[in-house]
PDB file with SEQRES, HELIX, SHEET and CRYST1 records, atoms N, CA, C and O in Angstrom:
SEQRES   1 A   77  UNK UNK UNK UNK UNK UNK UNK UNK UNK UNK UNK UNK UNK          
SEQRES   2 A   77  UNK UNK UNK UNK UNK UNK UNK UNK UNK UNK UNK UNK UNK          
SEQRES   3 A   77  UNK UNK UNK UNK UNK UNK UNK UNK UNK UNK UNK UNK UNK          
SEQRES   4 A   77  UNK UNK UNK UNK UNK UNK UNK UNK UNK UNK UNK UNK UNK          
SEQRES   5 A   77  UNK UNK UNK UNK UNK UNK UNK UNK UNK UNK UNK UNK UNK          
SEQRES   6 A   77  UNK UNK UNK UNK UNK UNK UNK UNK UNK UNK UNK UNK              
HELIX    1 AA1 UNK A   12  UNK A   14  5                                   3    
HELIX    2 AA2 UNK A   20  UNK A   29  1                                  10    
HELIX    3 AA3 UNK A   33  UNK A   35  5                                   3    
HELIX    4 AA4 UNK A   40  UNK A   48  1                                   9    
HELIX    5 AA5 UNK A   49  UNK A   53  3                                   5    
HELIX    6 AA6 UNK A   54  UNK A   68  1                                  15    
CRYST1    1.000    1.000    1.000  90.00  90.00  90.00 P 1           1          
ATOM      1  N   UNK A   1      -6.422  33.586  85.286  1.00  0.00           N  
ATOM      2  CA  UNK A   1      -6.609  32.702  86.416  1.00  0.00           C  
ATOM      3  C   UNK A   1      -6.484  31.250  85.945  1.00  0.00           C  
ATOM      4  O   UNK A   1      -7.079  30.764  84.983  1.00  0.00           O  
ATOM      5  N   UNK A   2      -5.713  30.690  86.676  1.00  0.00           N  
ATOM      6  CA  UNK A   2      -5.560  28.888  86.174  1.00  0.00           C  
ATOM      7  C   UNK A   2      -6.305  28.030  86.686  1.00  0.00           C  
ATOM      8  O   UNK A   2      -6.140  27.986  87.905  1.00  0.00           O  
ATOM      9  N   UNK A   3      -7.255  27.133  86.211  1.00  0.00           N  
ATOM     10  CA  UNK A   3      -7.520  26.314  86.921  1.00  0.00           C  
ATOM     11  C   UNK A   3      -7.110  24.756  87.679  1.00  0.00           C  
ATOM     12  O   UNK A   3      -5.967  24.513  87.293  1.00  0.00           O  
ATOM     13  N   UNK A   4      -7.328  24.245  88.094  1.00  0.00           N  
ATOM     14  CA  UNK A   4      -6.823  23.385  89.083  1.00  0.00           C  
ATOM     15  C   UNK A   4      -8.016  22.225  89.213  1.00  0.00           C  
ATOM     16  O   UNK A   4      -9.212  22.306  89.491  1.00  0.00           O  
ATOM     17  N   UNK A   5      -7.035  20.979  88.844  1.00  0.00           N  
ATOM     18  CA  UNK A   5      -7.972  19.593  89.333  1.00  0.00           C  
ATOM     19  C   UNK A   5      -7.788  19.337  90.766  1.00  0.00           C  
ATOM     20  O   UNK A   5      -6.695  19.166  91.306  1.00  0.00           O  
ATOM     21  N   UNK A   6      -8.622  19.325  91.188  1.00  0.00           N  
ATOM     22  CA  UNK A   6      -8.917  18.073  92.223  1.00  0.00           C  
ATOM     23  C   UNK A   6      -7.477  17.461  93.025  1.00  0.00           C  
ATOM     24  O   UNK A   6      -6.827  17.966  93.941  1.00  0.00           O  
ATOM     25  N   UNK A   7      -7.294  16.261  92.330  1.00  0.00           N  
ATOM     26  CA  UNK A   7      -6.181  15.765  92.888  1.00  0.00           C  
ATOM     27  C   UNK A   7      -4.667  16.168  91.992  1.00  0.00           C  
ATOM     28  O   UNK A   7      -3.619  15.551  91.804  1.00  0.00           O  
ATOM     29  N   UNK A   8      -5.046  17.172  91.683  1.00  0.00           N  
ATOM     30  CA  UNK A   8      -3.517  17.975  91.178  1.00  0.00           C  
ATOM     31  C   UNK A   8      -3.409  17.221  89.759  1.00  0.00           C  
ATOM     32  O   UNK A   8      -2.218  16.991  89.548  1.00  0.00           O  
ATOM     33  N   UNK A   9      -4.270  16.727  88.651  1.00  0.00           N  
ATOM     34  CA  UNK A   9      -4.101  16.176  87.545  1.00  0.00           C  
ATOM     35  C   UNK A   9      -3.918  14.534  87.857  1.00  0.00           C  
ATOM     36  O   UNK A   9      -3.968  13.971  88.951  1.00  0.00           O  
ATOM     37  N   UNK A  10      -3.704  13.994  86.612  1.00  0.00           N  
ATOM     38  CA  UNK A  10      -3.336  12.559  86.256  1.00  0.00           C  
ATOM     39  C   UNK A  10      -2.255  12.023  86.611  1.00  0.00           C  
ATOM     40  O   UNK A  10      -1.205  12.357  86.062  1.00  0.00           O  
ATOM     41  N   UNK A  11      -2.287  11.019  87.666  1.00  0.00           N  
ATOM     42  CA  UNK A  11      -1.074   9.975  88.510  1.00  0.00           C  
ATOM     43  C   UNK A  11      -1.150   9.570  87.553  1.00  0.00           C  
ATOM     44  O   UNK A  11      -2.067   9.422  86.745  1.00  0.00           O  
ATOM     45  N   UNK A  12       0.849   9.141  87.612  1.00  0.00           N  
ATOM     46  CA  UNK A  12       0.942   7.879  86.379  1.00  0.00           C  
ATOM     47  C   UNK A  12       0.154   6.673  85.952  1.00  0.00           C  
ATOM     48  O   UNK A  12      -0.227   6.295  84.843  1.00  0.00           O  
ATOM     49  N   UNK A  13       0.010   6.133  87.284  1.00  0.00           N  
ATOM     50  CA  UNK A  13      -1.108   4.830  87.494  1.00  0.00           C  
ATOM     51  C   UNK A  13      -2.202   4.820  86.310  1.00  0.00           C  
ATOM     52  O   UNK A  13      -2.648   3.791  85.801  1.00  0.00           O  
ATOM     53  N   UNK A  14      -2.608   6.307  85.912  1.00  0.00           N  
ATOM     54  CA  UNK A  14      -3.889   6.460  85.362  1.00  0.00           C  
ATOM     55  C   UNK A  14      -3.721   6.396  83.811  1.00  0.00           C  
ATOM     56  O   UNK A  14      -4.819   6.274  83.269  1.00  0.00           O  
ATOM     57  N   UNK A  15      -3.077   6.425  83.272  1.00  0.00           N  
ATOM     58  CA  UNK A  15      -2.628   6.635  81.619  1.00  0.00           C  
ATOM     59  C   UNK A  15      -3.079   5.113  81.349  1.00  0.00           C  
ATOM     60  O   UNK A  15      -3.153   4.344  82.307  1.00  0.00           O  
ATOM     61  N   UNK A  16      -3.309   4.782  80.352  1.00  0.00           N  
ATOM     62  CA  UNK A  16      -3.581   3.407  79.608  1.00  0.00           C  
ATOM     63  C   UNK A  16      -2.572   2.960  79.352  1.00  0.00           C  
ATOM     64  O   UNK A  16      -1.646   3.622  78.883  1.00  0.00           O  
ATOM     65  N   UNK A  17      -2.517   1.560  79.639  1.00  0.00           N  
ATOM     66  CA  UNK A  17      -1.624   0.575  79.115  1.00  0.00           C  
ATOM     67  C   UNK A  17      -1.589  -0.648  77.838  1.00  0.00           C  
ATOM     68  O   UNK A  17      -2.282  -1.629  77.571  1.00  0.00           O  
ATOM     69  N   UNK A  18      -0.394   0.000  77.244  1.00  0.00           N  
ATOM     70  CA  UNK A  18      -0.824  -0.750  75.872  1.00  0.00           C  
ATOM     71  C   UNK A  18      -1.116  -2.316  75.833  1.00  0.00           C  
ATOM     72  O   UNK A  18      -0.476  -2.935  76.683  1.00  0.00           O  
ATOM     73  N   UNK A  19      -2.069  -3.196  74.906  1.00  0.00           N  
ATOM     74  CA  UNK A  19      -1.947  -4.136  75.417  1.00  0.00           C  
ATOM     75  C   UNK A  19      -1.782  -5.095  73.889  1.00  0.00           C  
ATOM     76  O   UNK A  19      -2.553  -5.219  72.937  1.00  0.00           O  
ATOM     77  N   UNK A  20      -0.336  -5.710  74.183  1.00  0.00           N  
ATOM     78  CA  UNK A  20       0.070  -6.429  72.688  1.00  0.00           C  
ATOM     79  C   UNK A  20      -0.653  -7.120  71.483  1.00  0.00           C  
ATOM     80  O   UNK A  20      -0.591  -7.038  70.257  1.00  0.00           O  
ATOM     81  N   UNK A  21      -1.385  -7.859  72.425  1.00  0.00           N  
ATOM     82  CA  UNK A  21      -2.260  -8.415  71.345  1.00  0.00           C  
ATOM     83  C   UNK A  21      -3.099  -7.267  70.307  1.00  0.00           C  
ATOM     84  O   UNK A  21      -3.007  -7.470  69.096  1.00  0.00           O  
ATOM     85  N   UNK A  22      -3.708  -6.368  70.669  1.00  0.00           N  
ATOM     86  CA  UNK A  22      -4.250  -5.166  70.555  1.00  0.00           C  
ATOM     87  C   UNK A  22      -3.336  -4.712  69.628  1.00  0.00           C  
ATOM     88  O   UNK A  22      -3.606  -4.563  68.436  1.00  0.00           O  
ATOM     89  N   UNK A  23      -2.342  -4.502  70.093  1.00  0.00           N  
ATOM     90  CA  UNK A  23      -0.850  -3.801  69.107  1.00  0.00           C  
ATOM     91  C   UNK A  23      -0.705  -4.220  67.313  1.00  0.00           C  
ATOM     92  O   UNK A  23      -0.546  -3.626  66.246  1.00  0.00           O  
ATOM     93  N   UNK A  24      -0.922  -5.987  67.950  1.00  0.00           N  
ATOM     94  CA  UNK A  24      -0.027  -6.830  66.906  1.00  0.00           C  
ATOM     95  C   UNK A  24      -1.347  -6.755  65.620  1.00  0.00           C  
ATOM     96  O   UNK A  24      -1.219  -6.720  64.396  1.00  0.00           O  
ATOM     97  N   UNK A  25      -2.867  -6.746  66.650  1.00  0.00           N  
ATOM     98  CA  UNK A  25      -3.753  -6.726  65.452  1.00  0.00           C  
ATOM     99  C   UNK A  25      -3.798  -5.781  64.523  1.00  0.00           C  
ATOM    100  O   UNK A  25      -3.807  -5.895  63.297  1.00  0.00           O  
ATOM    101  N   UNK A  26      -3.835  -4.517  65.429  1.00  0.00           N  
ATOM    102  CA  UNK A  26      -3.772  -3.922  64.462  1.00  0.00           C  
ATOM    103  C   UNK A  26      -2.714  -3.511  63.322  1.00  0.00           C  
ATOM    104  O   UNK A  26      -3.041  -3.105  62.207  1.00  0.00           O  
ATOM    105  N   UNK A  27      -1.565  -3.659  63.718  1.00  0.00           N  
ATOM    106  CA  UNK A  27      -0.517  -4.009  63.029  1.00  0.00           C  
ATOM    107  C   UNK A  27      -0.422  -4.641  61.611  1.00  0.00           C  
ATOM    108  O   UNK A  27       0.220  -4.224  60.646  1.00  0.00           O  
ATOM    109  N   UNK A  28      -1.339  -5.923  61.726  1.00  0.00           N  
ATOM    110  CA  UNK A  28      -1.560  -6.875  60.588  1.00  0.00           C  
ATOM    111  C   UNK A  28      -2.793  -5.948  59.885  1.00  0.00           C  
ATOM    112  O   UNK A  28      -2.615  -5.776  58.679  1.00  0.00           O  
ATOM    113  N   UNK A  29      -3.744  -5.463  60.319  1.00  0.00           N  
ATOM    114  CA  UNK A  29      -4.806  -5.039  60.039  1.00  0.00           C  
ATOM    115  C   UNK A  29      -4.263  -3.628  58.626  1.00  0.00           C  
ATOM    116  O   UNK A  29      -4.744  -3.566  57.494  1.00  0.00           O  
ATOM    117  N   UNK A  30      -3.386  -2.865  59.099  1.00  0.00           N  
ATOM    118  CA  UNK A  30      -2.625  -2.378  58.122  1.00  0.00           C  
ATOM    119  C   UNK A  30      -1.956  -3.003  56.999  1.00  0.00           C  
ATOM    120  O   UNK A  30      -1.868  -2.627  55.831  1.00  0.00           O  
ATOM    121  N   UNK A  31      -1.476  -4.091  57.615  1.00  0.00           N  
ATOM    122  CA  UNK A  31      -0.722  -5.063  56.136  1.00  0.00           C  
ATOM    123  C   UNK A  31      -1.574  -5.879  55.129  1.00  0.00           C  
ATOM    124  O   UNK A  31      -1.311  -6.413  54.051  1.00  0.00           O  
ATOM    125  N   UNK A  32      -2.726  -5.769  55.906  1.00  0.00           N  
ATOM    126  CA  UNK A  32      -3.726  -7.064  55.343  1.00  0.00           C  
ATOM    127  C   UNK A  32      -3.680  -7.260  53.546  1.00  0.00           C  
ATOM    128  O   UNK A  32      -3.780  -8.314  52.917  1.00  0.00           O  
ATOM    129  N   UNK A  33      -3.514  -6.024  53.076  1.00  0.00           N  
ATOM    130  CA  UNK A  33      -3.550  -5.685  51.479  1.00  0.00           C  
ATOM    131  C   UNK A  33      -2.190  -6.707  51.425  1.00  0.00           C  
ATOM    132  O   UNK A  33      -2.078  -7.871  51.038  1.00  0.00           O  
ATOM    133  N   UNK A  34      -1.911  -6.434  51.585  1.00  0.00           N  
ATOM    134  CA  UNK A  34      -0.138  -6.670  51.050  1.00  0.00           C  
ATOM    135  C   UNK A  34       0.403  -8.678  51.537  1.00  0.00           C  
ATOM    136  O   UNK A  34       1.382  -9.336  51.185  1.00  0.00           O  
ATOM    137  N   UNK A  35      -0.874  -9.057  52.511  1.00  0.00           N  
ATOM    138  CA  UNK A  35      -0.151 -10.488  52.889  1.00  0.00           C  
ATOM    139  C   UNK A  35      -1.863 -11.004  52.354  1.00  0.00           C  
ATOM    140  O   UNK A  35      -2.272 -12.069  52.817  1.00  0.00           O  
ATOM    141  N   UNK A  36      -2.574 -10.388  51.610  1.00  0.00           N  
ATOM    142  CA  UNK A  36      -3.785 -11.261  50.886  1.00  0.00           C  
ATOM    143  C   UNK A  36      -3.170 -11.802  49.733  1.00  0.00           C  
ATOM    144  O   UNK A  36      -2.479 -11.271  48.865  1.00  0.00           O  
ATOM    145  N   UNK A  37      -3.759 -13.560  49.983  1.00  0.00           N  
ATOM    146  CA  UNK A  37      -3.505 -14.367  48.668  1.00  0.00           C  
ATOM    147  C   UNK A  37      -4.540 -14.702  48.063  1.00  0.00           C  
ATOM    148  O   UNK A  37      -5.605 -14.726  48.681  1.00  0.00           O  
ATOM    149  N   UNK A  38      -4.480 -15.046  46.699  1.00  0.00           N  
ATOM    150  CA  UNK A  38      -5.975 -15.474  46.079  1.00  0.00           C  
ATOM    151  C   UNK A  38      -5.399 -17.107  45.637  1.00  0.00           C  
ATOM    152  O   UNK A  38      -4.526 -17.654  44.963  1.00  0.00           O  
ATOM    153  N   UNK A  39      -6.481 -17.402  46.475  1.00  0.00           N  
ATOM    154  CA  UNK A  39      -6.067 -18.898  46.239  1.00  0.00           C  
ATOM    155  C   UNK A  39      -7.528 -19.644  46.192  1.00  0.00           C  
ATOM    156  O   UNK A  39      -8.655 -19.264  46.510  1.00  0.00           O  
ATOM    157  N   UNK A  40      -6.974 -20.967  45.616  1.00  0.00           N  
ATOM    158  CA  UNK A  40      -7.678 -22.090  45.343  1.00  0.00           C  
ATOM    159  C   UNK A  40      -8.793 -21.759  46.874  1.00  0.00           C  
ATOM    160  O   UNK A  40      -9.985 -21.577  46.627  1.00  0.00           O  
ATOM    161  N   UNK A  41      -8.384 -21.708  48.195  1.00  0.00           N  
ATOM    162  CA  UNK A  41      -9.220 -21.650  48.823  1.00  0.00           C  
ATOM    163  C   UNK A  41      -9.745 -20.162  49.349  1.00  0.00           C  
ATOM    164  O   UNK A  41     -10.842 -20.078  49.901  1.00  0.00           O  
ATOM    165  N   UNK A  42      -9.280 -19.514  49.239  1.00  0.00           N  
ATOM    166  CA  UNK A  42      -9.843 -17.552  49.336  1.00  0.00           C  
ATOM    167  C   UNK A  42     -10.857 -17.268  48.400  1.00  0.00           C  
ATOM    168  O   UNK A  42     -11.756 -16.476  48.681  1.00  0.00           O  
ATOM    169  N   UNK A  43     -10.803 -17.770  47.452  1.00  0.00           N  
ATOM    170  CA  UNK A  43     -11.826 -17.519  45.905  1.00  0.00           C  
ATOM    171  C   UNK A  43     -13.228 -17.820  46.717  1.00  0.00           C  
ATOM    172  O   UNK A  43     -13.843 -16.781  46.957  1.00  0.00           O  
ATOM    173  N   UNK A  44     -13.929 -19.149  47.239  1.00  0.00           N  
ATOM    174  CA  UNK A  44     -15.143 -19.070  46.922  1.00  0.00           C  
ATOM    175  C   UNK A  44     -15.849 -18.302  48.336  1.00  0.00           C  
ATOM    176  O   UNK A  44     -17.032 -18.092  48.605  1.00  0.00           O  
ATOM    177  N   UNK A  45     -14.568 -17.985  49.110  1.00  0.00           N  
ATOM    178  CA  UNK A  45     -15.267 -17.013  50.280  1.00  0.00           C  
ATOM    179  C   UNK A  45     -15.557 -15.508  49.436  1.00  0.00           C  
ATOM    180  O   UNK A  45     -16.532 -14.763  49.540  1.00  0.00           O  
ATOM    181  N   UNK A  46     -14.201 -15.354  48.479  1.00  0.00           N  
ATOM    182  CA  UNK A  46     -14.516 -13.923  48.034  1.00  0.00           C  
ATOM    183  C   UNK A  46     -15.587 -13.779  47.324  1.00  0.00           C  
ATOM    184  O   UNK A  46     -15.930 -12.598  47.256  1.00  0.00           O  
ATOM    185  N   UNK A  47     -16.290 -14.541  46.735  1.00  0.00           N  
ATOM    186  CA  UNK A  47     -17.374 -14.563  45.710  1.00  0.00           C  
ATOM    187  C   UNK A  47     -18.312 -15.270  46.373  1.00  0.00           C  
ATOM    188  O   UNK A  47     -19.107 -15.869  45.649  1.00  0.00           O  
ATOM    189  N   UNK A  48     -18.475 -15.393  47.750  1.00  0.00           N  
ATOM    190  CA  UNK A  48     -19.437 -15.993  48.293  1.00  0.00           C  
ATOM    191  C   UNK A  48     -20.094 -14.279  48.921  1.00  0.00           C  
ATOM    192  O   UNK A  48     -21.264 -13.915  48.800  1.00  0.00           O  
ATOM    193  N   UNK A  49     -18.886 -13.405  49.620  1.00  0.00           N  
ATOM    194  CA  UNK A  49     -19.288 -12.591  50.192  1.00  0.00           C  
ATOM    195  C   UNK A  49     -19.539 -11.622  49.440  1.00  0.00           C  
ATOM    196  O   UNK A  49     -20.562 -10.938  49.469  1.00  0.00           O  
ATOM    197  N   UNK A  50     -18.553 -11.497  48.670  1.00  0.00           N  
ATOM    198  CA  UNK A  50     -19.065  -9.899  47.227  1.00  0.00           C  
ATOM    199  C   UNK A  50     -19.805 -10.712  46.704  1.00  0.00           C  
ATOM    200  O   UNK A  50     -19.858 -10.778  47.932  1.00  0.00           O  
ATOM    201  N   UNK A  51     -20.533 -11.513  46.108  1.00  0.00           N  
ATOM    202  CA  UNK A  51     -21.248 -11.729  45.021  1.00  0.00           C  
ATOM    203  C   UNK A  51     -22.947 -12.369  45.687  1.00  0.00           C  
ATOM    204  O   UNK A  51     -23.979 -11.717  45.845  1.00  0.00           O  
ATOM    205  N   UNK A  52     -22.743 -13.547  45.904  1.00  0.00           N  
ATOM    206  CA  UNK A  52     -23.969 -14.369  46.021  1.00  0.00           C  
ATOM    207  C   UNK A  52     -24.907 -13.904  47.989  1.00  0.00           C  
ATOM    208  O   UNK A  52     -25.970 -14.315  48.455  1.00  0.00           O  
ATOM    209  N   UNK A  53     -24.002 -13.072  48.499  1.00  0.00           N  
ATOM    210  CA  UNK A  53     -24.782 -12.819  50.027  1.00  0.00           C  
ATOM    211  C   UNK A  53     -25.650 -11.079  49.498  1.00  0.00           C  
ATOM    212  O   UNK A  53     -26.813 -10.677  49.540  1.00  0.00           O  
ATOM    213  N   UNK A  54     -24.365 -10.491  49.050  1.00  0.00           N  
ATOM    214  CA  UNK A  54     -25.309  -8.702  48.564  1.00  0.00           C  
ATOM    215  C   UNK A  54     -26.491  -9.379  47.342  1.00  0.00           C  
ATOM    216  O   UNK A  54     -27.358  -8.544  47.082  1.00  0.00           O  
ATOM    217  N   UNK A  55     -26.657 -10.693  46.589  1.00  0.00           N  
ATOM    218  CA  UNK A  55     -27.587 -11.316  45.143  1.00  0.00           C  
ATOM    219  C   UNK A  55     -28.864 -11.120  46.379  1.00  0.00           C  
ATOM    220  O   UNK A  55     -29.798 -10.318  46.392  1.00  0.00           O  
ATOM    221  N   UNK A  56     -28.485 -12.185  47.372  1.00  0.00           N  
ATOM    222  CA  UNK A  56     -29.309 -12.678  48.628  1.00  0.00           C  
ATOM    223  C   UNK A  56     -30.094 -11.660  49.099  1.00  0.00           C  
ATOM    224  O   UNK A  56     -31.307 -11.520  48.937  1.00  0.00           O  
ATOM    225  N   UNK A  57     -29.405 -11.028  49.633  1.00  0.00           N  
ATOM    226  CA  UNK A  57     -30.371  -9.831  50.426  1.00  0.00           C  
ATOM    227  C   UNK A  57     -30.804  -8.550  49.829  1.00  0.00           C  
ATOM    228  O   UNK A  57     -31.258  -7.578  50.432  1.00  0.00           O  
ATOM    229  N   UNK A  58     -30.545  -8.720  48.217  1.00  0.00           N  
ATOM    230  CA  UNK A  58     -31.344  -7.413  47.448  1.00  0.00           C  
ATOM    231  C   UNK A  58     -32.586  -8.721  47.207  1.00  0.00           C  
ATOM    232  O   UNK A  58     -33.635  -8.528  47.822  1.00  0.00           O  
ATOM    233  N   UNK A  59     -32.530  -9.585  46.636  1.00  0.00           N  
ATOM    234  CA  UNK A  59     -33.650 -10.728  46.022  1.00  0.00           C  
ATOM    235  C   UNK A  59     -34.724 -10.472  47.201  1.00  0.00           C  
ATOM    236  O   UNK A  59     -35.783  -9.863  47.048  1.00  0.00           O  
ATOM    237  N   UNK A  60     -34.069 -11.283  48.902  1.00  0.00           N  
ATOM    238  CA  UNK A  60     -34.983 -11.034  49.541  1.00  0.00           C  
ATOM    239  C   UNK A  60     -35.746  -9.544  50.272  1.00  0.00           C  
ATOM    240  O   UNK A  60     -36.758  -9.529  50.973  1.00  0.00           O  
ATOM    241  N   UNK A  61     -35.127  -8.678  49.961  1.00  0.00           N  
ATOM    242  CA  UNK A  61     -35.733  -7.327  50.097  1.00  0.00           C  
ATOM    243  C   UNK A  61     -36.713  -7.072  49.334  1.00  0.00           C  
ATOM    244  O   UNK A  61     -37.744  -6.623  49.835  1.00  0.00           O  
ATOM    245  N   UNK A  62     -36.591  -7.372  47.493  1.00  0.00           N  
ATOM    246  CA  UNK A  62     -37.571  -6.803  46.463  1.00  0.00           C  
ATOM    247  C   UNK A  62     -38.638  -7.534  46.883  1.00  0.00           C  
ATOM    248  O   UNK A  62     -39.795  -7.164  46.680  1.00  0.00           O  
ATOM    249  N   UNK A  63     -38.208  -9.054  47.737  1.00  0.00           N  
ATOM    250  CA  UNK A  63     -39.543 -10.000  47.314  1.00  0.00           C  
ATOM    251  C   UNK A  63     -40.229  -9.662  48.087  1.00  0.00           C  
ATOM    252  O   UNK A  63     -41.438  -9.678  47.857  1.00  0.00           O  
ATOM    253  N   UNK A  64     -39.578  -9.088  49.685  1.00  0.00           N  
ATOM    254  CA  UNK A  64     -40.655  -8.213  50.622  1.00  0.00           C  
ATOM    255  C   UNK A  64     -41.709  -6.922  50.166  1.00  0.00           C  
ATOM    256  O   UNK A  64     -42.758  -6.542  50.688  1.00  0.00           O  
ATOM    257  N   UNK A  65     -40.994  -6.444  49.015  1.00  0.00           N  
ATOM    258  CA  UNK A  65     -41.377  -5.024  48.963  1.00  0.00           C  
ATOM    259  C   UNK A  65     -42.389  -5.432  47.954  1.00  0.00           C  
ATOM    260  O   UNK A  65     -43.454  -4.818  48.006  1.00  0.00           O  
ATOM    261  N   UNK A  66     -42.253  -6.400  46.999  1.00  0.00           N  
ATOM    262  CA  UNK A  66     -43.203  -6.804  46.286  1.00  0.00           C  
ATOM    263  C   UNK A  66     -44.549  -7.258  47.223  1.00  0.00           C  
ATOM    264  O   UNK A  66     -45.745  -7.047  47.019  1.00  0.00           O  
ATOM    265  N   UNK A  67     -44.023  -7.803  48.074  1.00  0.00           N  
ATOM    266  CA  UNK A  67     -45.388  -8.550  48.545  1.00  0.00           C  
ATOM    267  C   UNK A  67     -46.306  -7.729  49.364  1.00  0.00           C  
ATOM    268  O   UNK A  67     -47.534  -7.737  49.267  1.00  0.00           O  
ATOM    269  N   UNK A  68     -45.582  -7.004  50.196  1.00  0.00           N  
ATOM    270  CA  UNK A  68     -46.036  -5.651  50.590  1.00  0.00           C  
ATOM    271  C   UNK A  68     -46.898  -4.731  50.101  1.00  0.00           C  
ATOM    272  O   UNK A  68     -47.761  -4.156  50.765  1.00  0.00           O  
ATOM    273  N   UNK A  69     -46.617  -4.544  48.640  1.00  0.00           N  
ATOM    274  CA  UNK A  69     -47.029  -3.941  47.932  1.00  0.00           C  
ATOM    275  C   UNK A  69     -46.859  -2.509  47.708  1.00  0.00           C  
ATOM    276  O   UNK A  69     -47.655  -1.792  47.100  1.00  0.00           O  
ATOM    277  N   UNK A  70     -45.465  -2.052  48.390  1.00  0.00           N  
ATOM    278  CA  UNK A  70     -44.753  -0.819  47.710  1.00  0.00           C  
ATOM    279  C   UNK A  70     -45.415  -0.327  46.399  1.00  0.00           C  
ATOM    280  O   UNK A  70     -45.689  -1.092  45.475  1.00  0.00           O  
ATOM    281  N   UNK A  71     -45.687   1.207  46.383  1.00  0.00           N  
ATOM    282  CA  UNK A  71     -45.990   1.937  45.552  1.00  0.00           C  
ATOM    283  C   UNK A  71     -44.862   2.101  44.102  1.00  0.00           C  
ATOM    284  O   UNK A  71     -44.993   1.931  42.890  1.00  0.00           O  
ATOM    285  N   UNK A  72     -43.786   2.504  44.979  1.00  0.00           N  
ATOM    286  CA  UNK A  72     -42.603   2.861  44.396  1.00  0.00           C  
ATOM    287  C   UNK A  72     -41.815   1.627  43.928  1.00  0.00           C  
ATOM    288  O   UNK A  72     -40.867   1.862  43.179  1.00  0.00           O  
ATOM    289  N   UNK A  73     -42.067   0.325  44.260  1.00  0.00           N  
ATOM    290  CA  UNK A  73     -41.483  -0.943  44.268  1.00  0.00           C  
ATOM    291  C   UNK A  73     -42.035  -1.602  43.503  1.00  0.00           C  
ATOM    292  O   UNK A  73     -41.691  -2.778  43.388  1.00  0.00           O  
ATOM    293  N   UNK A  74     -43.143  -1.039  42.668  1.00  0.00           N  
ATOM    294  CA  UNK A  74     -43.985  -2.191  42.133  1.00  0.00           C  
ATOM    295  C   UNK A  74     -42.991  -2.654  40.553  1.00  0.00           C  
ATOM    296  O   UNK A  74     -43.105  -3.827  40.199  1.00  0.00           O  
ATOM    297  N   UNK A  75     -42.072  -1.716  39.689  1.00  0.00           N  
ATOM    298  CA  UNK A  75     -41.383  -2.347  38.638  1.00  0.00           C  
ATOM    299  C   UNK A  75     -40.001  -2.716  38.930  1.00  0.00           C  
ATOM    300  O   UNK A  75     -39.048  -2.811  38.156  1.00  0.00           O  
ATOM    301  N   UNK A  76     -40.070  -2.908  40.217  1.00  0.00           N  
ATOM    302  CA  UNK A  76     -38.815  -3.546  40.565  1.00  0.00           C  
ATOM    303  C   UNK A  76     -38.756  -4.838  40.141  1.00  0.00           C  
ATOM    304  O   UNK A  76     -39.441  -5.705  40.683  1.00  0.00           O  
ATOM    305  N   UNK A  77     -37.867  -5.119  39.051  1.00  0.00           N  
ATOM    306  CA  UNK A  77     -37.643  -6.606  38.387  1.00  0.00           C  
ATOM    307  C   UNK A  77     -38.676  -7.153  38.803  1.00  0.00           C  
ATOM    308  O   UNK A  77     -38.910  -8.328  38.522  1.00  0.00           O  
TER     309      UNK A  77                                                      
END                                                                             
């Protein structure tokens, strides 16, 4: 036995329409490896975000857990 929608399935009207900008991002979003430069100005974002923000928010976590007084936290540096 087959079943059957309603209004006989999906009018064209109803399918999604692509929308370019959408397209083009993601587009670049694939290339991104390949059009990254390391430059005089890319460097201190890259070592701002890998390095000194993950320093930041382990420092201020231990200093919570220290003050807290975690069991398990107490020989944390």
């Amino acid at each position: 036995m087959q079943r059957r929608n309603a209004g006989g399935g999906f009018s064209p009207g109803m399918w999604a329409k692509k929308n370019k900008f959408v397209e083009e991002w993601n587009g670049r979003r694939e290339i991104t490896e390949k059009s990254f430069e390391l430059n005089n100005k890319t460097v201190p974002t890259l070592i701002m975000t890998c390095l000194l923000f993950p320093a930041f928010v382990w420092k201020t976590t231990a200093h919570e857990l220290h003050k807290t007084g975690g069991p398990s936290f107490q020989d944390t540096c």
